[in-house]
C-alpha positions in Angstrom: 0.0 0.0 0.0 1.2 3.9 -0.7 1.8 6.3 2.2 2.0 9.7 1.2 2.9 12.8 3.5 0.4 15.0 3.7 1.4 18.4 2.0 -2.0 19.6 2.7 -1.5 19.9 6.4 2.3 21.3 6.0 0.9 23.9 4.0 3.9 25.1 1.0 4.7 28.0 2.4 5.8 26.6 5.8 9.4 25.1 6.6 9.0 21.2 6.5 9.4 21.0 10.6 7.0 18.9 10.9 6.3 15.5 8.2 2.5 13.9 9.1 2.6 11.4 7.7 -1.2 10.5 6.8 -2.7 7.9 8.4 -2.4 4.4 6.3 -4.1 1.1 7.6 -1.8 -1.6 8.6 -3.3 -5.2 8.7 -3.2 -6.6 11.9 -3.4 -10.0 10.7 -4.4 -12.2 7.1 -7.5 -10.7 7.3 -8.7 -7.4 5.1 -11.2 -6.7 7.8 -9.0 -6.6 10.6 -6.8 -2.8 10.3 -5.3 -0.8 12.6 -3.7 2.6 11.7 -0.7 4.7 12.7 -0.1 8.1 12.2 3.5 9.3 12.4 4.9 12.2 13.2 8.0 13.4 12.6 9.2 16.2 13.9 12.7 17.9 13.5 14.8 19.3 16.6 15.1 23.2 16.7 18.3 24.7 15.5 20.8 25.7 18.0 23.2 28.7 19.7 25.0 28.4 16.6 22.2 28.9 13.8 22.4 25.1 12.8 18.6 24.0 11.6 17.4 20.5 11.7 14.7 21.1 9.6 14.1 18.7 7.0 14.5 21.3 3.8 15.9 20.7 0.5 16.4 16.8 -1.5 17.3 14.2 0.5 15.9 10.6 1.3 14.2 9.1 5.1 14.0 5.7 5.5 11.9 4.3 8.2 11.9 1.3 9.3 9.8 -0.9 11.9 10.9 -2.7 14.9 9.0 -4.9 16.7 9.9 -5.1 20.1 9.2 -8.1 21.8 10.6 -10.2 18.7 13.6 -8.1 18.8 13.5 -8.0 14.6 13.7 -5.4 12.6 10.8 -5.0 9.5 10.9 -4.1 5.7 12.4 -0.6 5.6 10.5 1.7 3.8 12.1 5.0 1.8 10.6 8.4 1.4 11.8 11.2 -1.2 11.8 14.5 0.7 10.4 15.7 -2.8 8.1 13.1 -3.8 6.7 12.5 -0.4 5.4 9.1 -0.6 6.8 5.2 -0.2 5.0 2.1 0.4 4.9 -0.3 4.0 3.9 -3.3 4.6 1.4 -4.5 6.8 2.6 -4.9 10.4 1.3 -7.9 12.6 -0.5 -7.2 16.1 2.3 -6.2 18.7 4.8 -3.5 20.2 6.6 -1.2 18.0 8.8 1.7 17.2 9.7 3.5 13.8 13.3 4.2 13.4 14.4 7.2 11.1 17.8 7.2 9.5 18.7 8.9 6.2 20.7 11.8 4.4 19.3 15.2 4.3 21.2 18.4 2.8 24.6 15.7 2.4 24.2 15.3 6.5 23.1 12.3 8.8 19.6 12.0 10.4 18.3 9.7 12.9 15.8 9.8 15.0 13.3 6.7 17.0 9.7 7.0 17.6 7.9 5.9 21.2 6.9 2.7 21.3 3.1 2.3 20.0 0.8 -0.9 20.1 -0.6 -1.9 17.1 -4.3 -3.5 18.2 -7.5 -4.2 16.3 -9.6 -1.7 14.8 -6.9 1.0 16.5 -5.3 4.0 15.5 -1.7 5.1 16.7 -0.3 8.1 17.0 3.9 7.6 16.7 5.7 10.5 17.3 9.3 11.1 15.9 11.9 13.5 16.9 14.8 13.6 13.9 17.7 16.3 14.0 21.0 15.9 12.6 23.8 13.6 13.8 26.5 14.7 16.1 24.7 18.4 16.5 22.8 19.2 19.3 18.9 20.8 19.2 16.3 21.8 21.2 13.2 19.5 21.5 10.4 20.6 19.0 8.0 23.1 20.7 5.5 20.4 22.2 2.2 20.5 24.4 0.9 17.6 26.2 -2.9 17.2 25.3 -6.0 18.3 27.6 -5.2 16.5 31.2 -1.8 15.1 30.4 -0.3 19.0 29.3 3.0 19.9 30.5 5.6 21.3 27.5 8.8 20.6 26.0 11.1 22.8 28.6 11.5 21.8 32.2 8.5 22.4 34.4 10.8 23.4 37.6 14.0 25.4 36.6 16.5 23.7 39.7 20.1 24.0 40.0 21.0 20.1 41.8 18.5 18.1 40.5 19.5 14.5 39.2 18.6 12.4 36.1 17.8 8.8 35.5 16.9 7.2 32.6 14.4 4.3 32.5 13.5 1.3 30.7 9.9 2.6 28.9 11.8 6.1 27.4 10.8 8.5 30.6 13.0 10.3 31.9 13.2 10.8 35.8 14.1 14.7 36.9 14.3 14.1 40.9 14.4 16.4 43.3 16.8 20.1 43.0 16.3 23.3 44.3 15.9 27.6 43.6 18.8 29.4 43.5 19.7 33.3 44.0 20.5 35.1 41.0 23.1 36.7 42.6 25.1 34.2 44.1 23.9 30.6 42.4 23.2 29.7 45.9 20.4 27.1 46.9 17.5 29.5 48.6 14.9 26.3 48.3 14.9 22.7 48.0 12.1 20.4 46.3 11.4 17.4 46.3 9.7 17.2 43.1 10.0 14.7 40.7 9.7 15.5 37.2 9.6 13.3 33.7 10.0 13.2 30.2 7.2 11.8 28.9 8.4 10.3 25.4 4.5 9.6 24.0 3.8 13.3 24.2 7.7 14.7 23.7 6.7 16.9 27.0 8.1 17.3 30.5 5.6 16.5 33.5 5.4 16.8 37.3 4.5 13.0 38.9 2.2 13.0 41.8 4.4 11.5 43.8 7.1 13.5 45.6 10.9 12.3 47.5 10.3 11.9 51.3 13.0 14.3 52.0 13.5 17.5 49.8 17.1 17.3 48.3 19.6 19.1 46.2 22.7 18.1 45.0 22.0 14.5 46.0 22.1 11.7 44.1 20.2 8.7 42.3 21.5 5.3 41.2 19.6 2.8 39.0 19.9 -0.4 40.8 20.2 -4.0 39.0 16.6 -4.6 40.2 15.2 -1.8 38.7 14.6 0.5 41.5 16.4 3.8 42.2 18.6 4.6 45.0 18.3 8.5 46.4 20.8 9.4 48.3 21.9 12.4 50.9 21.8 15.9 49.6 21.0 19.2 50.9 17.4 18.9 52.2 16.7 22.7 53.2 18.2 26.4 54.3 18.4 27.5 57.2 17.6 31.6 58.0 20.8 32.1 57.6 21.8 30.8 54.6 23.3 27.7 55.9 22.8 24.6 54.1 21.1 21.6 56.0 22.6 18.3 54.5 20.4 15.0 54.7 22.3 11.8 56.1 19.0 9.4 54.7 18.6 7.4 51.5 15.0 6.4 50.1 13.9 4.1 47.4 12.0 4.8 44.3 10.1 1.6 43.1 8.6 1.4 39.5 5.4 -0.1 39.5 4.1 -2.7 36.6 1.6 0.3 35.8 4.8 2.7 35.3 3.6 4.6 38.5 6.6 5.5 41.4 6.5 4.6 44.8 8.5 6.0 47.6 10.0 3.5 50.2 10.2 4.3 54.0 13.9 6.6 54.3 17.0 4.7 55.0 19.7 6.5 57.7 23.6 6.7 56.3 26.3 6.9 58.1 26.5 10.6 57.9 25.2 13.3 56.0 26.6 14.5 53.0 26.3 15.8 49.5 28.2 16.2 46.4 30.0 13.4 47.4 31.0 10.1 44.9 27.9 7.5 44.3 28.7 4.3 41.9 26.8 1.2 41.4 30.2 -1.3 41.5 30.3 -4.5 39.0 28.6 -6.5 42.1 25.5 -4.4 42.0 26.1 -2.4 45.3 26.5 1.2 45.7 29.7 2.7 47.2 29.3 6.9 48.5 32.4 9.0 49.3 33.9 11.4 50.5 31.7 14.9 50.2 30.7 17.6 52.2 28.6 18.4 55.4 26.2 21.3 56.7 29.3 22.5 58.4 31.2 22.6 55.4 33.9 19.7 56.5 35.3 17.8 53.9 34.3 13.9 54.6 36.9 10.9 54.0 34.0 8.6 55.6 32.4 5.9 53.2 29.6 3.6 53.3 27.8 1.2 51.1 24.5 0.2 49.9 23.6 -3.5 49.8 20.3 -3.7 47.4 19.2 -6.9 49.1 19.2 -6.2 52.1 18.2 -2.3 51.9 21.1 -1.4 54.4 24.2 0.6 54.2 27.8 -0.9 55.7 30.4 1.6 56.5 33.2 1.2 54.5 37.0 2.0 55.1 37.7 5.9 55.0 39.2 8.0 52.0 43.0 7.8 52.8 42.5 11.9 51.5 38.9 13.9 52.3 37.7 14.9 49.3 35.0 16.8 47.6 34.7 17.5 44.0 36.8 14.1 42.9 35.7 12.1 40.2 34.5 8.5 40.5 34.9 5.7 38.3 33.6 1.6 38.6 36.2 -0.4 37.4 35.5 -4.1 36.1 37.6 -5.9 37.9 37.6 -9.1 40.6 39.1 -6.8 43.3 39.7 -3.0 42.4 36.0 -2.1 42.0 36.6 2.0 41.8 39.0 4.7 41.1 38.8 8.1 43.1 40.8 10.8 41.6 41.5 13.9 42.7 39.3 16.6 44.4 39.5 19.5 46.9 40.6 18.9 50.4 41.7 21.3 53.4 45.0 21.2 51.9 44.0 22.6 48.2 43.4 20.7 44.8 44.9 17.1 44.9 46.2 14.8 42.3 46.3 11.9 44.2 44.0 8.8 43.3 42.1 5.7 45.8 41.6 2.5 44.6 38.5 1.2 46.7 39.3 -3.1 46.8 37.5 -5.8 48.4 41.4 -7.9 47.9 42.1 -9.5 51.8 45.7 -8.9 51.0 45.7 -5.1 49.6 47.3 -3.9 52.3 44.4 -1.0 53.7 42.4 -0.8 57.3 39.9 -2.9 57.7 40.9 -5.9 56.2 38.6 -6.3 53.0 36.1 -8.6 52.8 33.3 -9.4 50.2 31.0 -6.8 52.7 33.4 -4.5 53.8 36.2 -2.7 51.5 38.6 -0.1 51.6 40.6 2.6 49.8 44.7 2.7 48.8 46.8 4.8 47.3 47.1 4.5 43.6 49.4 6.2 41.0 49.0 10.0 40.8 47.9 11.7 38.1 49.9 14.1 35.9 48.5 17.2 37.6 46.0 18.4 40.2 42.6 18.5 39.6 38.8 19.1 40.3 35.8 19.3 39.1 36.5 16.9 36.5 35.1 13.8 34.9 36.0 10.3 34.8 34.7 7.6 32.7 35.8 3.5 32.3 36.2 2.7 28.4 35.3 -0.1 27.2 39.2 -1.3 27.4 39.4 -1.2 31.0 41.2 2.1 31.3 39.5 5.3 32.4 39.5 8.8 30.8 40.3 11.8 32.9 38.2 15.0 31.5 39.3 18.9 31.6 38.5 20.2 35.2 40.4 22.9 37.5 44.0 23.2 39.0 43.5 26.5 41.2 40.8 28.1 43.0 38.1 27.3 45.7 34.7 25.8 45.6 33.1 28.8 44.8 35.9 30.4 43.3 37.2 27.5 40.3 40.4 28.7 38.4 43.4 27.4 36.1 40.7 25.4 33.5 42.4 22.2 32.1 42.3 21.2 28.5 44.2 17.8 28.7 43.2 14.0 28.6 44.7 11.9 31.1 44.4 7.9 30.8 44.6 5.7 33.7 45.5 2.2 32.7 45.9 -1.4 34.5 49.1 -2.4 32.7 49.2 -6.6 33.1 52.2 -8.7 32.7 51.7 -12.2 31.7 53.3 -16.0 32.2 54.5 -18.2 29.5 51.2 -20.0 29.9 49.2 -16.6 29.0 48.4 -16.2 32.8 48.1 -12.9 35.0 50.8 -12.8 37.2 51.1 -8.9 38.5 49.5 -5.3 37.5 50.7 -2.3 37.6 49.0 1.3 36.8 50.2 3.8 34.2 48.8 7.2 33.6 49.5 8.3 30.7 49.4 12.7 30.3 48.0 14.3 26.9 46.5 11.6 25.4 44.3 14.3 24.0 42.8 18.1 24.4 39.9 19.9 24.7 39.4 22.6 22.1 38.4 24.5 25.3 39.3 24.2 28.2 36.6 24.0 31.9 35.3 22.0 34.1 32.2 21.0 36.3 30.8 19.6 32.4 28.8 16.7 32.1 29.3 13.4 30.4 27.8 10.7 28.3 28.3 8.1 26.0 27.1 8.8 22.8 27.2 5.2 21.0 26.6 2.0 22.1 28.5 0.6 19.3 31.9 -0.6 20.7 34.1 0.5 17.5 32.7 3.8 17.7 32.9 4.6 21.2 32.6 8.3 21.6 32.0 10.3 25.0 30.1 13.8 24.9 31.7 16.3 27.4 28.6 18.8 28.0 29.0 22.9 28.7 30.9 23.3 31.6 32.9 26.6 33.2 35.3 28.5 32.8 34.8 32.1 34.1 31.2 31.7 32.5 29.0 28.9 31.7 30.0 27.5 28.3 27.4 25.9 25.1 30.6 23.7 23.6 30.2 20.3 23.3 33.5 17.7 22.6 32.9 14.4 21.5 35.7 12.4 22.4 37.1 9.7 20.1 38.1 6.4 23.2 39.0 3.9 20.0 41.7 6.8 19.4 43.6 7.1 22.4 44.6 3.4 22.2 46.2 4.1 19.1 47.9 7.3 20.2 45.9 9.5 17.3 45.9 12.7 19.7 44.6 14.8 17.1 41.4 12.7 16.4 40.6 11.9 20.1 38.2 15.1 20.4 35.2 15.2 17.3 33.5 18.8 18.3 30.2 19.2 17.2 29.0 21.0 14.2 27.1 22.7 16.7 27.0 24.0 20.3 23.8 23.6 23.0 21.0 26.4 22.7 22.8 28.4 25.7 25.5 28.2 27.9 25.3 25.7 30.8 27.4 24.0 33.9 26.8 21.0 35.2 23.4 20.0 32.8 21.9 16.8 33.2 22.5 14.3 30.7 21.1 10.5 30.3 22.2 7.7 27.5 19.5 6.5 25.7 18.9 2.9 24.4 19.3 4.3 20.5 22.6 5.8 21.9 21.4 9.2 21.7 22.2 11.9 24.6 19.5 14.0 26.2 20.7 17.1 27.9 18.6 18.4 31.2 19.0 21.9 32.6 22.0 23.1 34.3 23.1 26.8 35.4 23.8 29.6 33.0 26.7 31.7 34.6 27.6 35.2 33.7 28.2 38.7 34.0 25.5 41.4 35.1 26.9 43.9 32.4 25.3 46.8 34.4 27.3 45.9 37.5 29.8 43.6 36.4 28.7 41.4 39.5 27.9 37.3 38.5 24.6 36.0 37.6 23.1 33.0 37.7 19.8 31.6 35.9 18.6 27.9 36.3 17.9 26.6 32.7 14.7 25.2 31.2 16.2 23.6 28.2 16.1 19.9 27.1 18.2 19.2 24.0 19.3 16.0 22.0 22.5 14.8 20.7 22.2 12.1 17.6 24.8 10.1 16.9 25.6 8.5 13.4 24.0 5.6 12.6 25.0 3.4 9.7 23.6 0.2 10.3 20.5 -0.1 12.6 21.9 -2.8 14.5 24.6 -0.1 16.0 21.3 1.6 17.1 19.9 -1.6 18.9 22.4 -3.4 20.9 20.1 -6.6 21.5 20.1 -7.1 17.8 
């Protein structure tokens, strides 16, 4: 059967931002009698800071294909000219589904992935599908949610310290954050709202359900079982100004209905925020270091033990630290890296290897319940504020990030890539016998140099594995975006290890939210827009709105769909 776009509804003299394509029947099964329809949408990302447009102008070709979900297959592809408008499908059988978008538009890439949609007897489904260009970011289209679902395509609550968690069925968890002063970027209130992207509608809603505890600057960890771990935070202001930090965990359970529930709150060890929260390769959580309501620096640690729902202090930081960057590592023993951070002293370059090995060497002895932290090899220079992240090799990158300043006050921005590494030496029989650790300095640079970014992984595919370093500071927020080449830095090709963009985020932002999707695609959540009042050349600070996307390049579907 034909499908045709429907011109009529574009009208031709509007920019093609939006393709309808009209609704076509689809047999559910052998019989004529038996249809369902589905009406896609797709709809093209906005352009960006930089003037970049997604819209779909000008020749080019979409191909859209069908996946059914629960068979894991992908279906007959179907092509569309941009000009001609039309292409043929075939009929799909009774079941879940998404559409995939992939094609060449204006000599670029495009990809984008409708929700998933049910195709049922006698029904008709609306698809919606968000396209923009590969490797460029762009606002979500201008959306409103439909009488009693609303909500829009921005952020409902504009918080500075909120956290992000992606889940299985395409929403996107916003939890908790807080208001800040214009003046200063300090919290003035906490929430404990939870926000979501709602992928049917493309539009950002407020559950009913609300955290336990207000917190800020907190954070969330998607256990193996599904539910999410919340963890200290700020949790209020006193009249002073003094923050009151939150020394409690609580549970966020996802029903079968998709509706949250909020377990009874779990006591830590001690309160704390901005501290170090990883889910380690045996499915528990391990939290470090941080800071209190007094503004201590913390070496204490603890850790979360999903079956049970209790926490087991840990062996302290050999260092206090705040502002480090945590990495799991996949190993028997060695199950993180800590590097760096503020302490008492100043910036460090020192690194912690948190091991569960009886004969590392650290107080308490380790055992399978209780760990604890040694020294490890420096790295090449002080910092904090940065990012870490474990490659797919084993090895973990070390990200931009500051080597002077304060916490409020970050200086000396670093542009180079650092690469910790577990070199292994081997018998004549091919067995492991010792390990030692390298870090290797310069394996690559930032075209611009800050920290306090954000990071991502934009493909699943392990030949391509590319991480998105997000806005970040300097002495204002920054809209750059690097895409960092890991296959690269294993064969010592510097000047390809950064891929920037062909264009930046909508606005400056530090420290945005960003979540990996299942397609491999980034979304990007908020964050805080710092600058200069130019009237009184004193900072200000806005808490963004903004929800962006980040596409990567998709040449084989398959890349797109890691259980394929």
């Amino acid at each position: 059967m034909t499908v045709l776009i429907n011109r009529a509804e574009m009208g031709t003299s509007l920019p093609l931002a939006l393709l309808s394509i009209a609704c076509f029947s689809l047999s559910a099964c052998d019989s004529e009698e038996v249809v369902s329809s589905v009406l896609i949408n797709v709809l093209s990302l906005e352009q960006t800071l930089g003037g970049d447009s997604h819209e779909l102008t000008g020749p080019g070709e979409i191909t859209i294909t069908p996946y059914d979900v629960n068979a894991n297959t992908l279906y007959t592809s179907v092509s569309f000219d941009l000009n001609a408008r039309e292409g043929e499908i075939p009929p799909l059988p009774l079941g879940t589904w998404k559409f995939y978008v992939t094609g060449q538009q204006n000599n670029e890439s495009i990809f984008g992935v409708s929700t998933p949609f049910e195709v049922s007897d006698y029904q008709q489904v609306l698809a919606p599908t968000i396209v923009g260009k590969s490797k460029c970011t762009g606002l979500l289209p201008p959306l409103q949610g439909p009488p009693g679902i609303e909500g829009s395509s921005d952020l409902a609550r504009s918080y500075d310290g909120s956290t992000a968690v992606s889940l299985d069925d395409g929403r996107v968890l916003i939890i908790g954050g807080g208001t800040i002063a214009s003046n200063s970027g300090q919290l003035n209130a906490v929430s404990g709202d939870i926000q979501y992207f709602d992928p049917t509608y493309g539009v950002v809603r407020v559950d009913s359900t609300q955290l336990g505890v207000p917190r800020a600057f907190h954070h969330s960890t998607m256990l193996d079982d599904g539910r999410i771990l919340i963890a200290g935070g700020v949790s209020g202001i006193t009249a002073d100004g003094q923050y009151i930090v939150d020394n409690s965990a609580e549970i966020i359970t996802i029903n079968p209905d998709g509706t949250l529930a909020i377990s009874p709150v779990i006591s830590m060890d001690k309160p704390r925020y901005k501290h170090i929260q990883l889910k380690l390769n045996d499915g528990t959580v391990l939290l470090a270091g941080g800071i209190d309501s007094t503004g201590t620096i913390l070496s204490s640690t603890t850790r979360f033990f999903p079956e049970t729902s209790t926490f087991v202090a840990q062996g302290n930081l050999n260092t206090p630290r705040v502002e480090s960057a945590g990495s799991i590592l996949m190993r028997n023993s060695e199950k993180a890296l800590i590097t760096g951070g503020l302490s008492d002293s100043g910036v460090l370059s020192s690194t912690e290897l948190f091991t569960t090995d009886p004969n590392a060497g650290c107080a308490p002895t380790p055992t399978n319940v209780t760990g604890c932290f040694m020294m490890s090899t420096s790295l090449n220079r002080p910092r904090w504020g940065h990012n870490t992240s474990l490659l797919d090799d084993g090895s973990i990158l070390i990200m931009g990030g500051f080597q002077d300043g304060t916490f409020t006050s970050p200086r000396g921005e670093i542009n180079t890539l650092e690469q910790y590494k577990f070199e292994i030496t081997y018998d004549a029989n091919g067995n492991p016998v010792s390990a030692m650790v390298n870090v290797i300095d310069s394996v690559g640079r930032l075209a611009s140099s800050r920290g306090r970014a954000t990071i991502a992984k934009l493909s699943p595919n392990r030949d391509n594995e590319q991480i998105a370093f997000i806005g970040g500071e300097v002495t204002s927020s920054k809209s750059a975006i690097s895409l960092i080449n890991a296959k690269s830095l294993g064969l010592g090709l510097t000047q390809q290890v950064e891929l920037t963009p062909t264009c930046p985020m909508s606005e400056d932002r530090l420290r945005p939210m960003a979540v990996s999707t299942p397609e491999g695609s980034i979304m990007i959540f908020g964050g805080i827009k710092r600058g200069l009042n130019p009237s009184t050349n004193t900072p200000v600070y806005i808490a963004s709105r903004r929800i962006e996307i980040i596409y990567p390049s998709i040449n084989n579907l398959t890349q797109a769909i890691p259980s394929l």
